[in-house]
C-alpha positions in Angstrom: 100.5 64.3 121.4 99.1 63.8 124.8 96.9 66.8 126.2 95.9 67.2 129.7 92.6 68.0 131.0 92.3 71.8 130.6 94.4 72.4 128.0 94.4 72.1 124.3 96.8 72.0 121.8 96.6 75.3 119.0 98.8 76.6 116.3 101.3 78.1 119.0 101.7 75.1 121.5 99.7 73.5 124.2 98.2 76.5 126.0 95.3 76.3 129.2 91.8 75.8 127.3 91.1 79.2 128.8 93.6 81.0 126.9 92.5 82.3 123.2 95.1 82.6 119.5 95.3 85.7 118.0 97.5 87.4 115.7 99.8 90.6 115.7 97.3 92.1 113.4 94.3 91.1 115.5 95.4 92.5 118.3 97.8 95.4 117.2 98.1 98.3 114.6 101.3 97.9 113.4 103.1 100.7 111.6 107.2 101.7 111.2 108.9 104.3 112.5 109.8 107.3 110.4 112.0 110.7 110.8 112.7 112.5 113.2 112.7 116.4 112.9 117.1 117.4 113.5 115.9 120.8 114.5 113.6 119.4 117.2 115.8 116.8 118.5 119.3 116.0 120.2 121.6 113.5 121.6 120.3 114.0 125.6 117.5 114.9 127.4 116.8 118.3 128.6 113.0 120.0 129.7 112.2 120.7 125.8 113.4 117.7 124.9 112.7 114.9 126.9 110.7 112.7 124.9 112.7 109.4 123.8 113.9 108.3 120.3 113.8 105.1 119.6 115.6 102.9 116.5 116.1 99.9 114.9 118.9 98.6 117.4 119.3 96.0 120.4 121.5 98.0 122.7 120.5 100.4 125.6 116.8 99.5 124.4 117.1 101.2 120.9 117.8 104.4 122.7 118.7 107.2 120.2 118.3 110.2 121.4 115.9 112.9 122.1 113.0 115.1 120.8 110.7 117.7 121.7 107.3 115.4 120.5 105.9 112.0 120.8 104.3 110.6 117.8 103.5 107.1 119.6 101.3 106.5 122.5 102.5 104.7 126.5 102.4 101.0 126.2 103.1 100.1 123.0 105.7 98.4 122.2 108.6 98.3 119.6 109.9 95.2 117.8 113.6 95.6 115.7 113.0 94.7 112.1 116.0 95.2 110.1 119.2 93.0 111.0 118.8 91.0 114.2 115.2 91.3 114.1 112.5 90.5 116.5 113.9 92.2 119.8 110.6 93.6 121.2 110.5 96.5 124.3 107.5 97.4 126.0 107.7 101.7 126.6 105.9 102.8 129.4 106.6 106.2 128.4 104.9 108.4 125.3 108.2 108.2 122.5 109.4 108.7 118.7 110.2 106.0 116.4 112.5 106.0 113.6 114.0 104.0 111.1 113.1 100.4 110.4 111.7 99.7 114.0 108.1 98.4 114.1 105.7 100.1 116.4 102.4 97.8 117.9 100.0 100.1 119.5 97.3 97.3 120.8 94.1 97.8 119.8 92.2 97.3 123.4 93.6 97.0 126.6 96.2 94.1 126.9 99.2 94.2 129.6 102.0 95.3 127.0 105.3 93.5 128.9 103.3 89.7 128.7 103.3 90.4 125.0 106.8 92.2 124.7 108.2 88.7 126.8 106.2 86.5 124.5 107.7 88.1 121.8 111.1 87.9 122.8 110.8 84.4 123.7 108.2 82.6 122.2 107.6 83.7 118.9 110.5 82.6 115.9 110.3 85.3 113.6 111.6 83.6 109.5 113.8 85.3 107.5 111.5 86.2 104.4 113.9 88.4 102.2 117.4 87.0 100.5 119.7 89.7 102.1 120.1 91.3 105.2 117.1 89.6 107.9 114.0 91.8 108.2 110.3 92.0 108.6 107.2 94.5 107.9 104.5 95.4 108.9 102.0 93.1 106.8 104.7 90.2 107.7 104.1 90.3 111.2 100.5 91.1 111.5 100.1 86.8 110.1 101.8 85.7 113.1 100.3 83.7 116.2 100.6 84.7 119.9 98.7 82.8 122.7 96.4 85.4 124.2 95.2 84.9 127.4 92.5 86.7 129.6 93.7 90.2 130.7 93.6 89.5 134.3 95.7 86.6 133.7 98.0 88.8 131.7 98.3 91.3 134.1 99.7 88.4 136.5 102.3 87.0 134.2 103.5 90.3 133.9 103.7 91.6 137.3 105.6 88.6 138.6 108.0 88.9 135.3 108.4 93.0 136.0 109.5 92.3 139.6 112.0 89.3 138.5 113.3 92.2 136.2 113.3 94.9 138.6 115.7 92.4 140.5 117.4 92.1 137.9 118.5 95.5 137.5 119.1 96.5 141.0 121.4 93.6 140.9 123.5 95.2 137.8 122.9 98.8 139.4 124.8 97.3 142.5 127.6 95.2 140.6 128.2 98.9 138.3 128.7 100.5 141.9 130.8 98.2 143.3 133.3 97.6 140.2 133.3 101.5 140.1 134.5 101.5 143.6 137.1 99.0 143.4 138.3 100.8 140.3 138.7 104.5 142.8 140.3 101.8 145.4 142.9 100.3 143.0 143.6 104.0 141.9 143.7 105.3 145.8 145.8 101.9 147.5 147.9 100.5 144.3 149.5 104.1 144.3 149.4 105.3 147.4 147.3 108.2 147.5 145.4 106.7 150.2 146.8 104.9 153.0 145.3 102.1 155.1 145.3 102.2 159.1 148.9 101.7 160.6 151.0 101.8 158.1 153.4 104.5 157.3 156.5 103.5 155.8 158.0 104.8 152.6 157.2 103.6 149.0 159.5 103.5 146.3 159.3 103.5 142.8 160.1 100.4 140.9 160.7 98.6 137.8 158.9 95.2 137.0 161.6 94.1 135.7 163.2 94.6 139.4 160.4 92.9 140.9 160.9 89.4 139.0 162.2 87.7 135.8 159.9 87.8 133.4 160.2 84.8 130.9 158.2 85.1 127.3 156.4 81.4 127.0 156.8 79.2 123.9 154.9 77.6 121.5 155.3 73.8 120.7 155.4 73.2 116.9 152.7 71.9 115.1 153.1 68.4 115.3 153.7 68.8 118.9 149.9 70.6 118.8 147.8 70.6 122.0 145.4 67.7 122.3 142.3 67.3 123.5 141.7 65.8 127.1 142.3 62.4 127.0 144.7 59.8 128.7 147.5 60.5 126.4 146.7 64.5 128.3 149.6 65.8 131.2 149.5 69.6 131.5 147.0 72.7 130.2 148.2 74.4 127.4 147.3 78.1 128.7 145.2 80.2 125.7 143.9 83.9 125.5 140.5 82.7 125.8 141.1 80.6 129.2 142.0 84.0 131.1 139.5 86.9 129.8 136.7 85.0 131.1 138.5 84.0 134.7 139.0 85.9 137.7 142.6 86.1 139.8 142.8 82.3 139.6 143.0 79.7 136.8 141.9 76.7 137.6 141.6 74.9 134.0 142.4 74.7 130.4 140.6 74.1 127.5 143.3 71.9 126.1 146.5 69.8 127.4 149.8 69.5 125.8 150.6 66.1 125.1 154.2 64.9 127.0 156.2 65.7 123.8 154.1 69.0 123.5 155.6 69.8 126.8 158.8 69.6 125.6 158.6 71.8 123.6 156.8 74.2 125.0 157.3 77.0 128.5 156.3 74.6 131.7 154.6 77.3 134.5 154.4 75.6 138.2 150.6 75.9 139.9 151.0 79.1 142.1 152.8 81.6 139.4 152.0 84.6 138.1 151.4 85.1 134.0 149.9 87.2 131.7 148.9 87.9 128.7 151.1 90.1 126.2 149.4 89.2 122.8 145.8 90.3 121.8 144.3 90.8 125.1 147.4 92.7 126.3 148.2 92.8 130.0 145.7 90.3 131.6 147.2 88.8 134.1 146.3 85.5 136.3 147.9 83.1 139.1 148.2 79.6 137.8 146.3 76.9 140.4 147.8 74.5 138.1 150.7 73.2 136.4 150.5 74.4 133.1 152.8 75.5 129.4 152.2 79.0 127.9 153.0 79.7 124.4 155.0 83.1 123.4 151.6 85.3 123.7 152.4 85.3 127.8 155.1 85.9 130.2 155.5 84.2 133.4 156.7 86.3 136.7 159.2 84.6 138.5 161.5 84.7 141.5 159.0 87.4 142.3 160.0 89.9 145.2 157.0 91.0 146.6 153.6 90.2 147.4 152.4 88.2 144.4 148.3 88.9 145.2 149.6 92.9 145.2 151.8 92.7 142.1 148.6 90.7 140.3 146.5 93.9 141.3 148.9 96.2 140.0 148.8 94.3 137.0 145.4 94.8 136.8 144.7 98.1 137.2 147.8 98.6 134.6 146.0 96.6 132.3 144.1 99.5 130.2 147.4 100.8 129.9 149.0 98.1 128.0 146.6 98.8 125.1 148.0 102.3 124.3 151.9 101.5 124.4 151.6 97.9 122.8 153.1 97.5 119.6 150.8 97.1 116.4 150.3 95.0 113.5 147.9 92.0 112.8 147.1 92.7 116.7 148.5 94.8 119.5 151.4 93.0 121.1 154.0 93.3 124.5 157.7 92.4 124.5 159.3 91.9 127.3 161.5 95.0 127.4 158.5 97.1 127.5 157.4 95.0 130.9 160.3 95.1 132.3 160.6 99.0 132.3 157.1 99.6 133.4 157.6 101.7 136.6 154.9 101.0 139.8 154.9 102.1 143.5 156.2 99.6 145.6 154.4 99.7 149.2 156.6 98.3 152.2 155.6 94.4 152.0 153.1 94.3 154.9 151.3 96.9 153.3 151.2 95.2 150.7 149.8 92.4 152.0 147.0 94.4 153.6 146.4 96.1 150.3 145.9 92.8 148.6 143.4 91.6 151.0 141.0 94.6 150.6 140.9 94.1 147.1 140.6 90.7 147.2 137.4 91.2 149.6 135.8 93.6 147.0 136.6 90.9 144.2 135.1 88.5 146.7 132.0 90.4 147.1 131.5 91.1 143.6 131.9 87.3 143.0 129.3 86.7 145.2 127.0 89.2 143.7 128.0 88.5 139.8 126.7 85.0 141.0 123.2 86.1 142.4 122.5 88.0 139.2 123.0 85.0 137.0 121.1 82.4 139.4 118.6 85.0 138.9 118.9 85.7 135.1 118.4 81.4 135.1 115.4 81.6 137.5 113.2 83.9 135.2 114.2 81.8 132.4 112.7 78.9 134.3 109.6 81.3 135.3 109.0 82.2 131.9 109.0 78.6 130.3 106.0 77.7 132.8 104.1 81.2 133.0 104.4 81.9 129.1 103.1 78.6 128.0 100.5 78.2 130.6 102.3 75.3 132.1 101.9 77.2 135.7 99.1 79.3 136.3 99.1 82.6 138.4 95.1 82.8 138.5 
């Protein structure tokens, strides 16, 4: 393997010839967590209680609760051993530990969140016991992290903490603006709040009024979706192409083969489905000609504005859940749809009411999309500042 001047290749990689290998143990005291005391401790945080628990888990950082001590120290950090294992979290913050989570306290000063991102995304933890995944304290201590000097630590971490920070202003900001389309939907969809110059009347209505809802069909199994290829003609609609889409489907996963078609419930590009099978009540406007099988419905001859009946379906949607019919899965029929009562705004209203939404779905779009592009960007960041590849000093 080639090496470049002013680098070196080491147990962990090609890394600057300035940079040093050293091992958890080397560099941290290692020790698990333990119990926490019930009659000091609760599920939130008050003035005698307002030191953080932390466990053995990946979600909301390993956030457990809340005690009235700390038996760890501000910057350490905490690595998940039991289960998915190796999830590491630098805490500014003095904190409990319990349970199977593994607790580094470094043994001289070091920047804690280069280490707790070299951790996460550098170091491959192996599974050394025959059942559930899981590693200890004298397991860890033999593994290799590149080390470099503390200034150039302190770097790498400050440009990584502000990528985060980013990060989560951007999710802070997409929170806020889903909860206030939510409070719109509730406010316009009902009519609780009217827009600017309108004033006419609602009425009450059933779906069923509103359109003819048709239940899809499913092609038998030698008529079975295919593929694309050139023998392909139109998307065979499935619950997975619509909980990942927004208002508009654009593509399937598969295609129906001509027969298949046949056989099957053709939907014209421009109509309104949704999903009555599994993921109850989603709904979506075709942008393509497409067949759905019997787990959708299809809303045609629709009499009124098809953007404000899609929102209505929408905020409907959590609904659906609670009066579906169970078995293997939770399930729609048609008769249920059809009876479901909504406030019918005069159709210029409407209209209106569909374009403010939309605009808030636009602007969430647009925001969703930042968060990701940056999400990819410290991915990129961390592939050249974590192996040394860029240097910050």
């Amino acid at each position: 393997m080639e090496v470049r001047q002013g680098y070196k290749l080491t147990e962990v990689g090609i890394i600057p010839a300035m940079w040093d290998v050293a091992t958890f143990g080397d560099v941290f005291s290692i020790t698990a967590g333990g119990d926490v005391d019930p009659k000091r401790s609760q599920s939130f945080q008050d003035e005698t209680h307002c030191y953080p628990i932390y466990s053995n888990a990946l979600t909301n950082y390993g956030l457990y609760g809340y005690c009235s001590y700390a038996d760890h120290l501000a910057g350490s950090l905490t690595i998940t051993a039991r289960g998915m294992v190796g999830g590491a979290n630098f805490r500014d913050h003095p904190y409990t530990a319990i349970g199977r989570v593994l607790v580094l306290q470094p043994k001289s000063e070091v920047a804690g969140v280069y280490f707790a991102e070299v951790i996460n995304h550098r170091v491959k933890f192996a599974n050394e016991s025959t059942g559930v995944p899981q590693l200890t304290a004298p397991q860890i201590s033999k593994y290799r992290l590149p080390f470099p000097p503390l200034p150039e630590q302190r770097a790498i971490a400050a440009v990584l903490s502000d990528v985060d920070a980013l990060l989560g202003g951007l999710e802070r900001l997409i929170a806020k603006k889903r909860d206030l389309k939510q409070a719109a939907m509730q406010q316009l969809l009902t009519g609780k709040t009217r827009l600017p110059g309108f004033h006419g009347e609602w009425e009450v209505k059933q779906l069923g009024e509103l359109a003819t809802i048709q239940r899809g069909a499913s092609p038998r199994p030698i008529d079975s979706p295919v593929w694309f290829d050139e023998k392909s003609s139109v998307g065979w609609v499935r619950i997975s192409d619509v909980t990942c889409s927004g208002m508009f489907l654009s593509e399937t996963r598969q295609q129906l083969s001509p027969i298949g078609v046949n056989h099957s419930r053709p939907v014209a590009s421009g109509s309104l489905i949704m999903s009555i099978c599994a993921t109850v009540g989603r709904p979506i406007i075709t942008k393509i000609d497409v067949c759905i099988h019997d787990g959708f419905v299809v809303f045609e001859s629709l009499k009124a504005d098809q953007r404000f009946v899609y929102y209505v379906l929408k905020w409907l949607e959590p609904t659906w859940m609670r009066h579906g019919q169970t078995g293997s899965q939770i399930n729609l029929n048609t008769g249920l749809i059809n009876g479901a009562e909504i406030m019918l705004a005069p159709r210029a209203e409407q209209t209106a009411i569909a374009a403010v939404l939309a605009d808030m779905d636009a602007e969430l779009s647009l925001l969703t999309a930042r968060r990701d592009k940056t999400r990819a960007l410290k991915q990129a960041m961390m592939q050249e500042l974590l192996t040394g590849r860029t240097r910050l000093l």
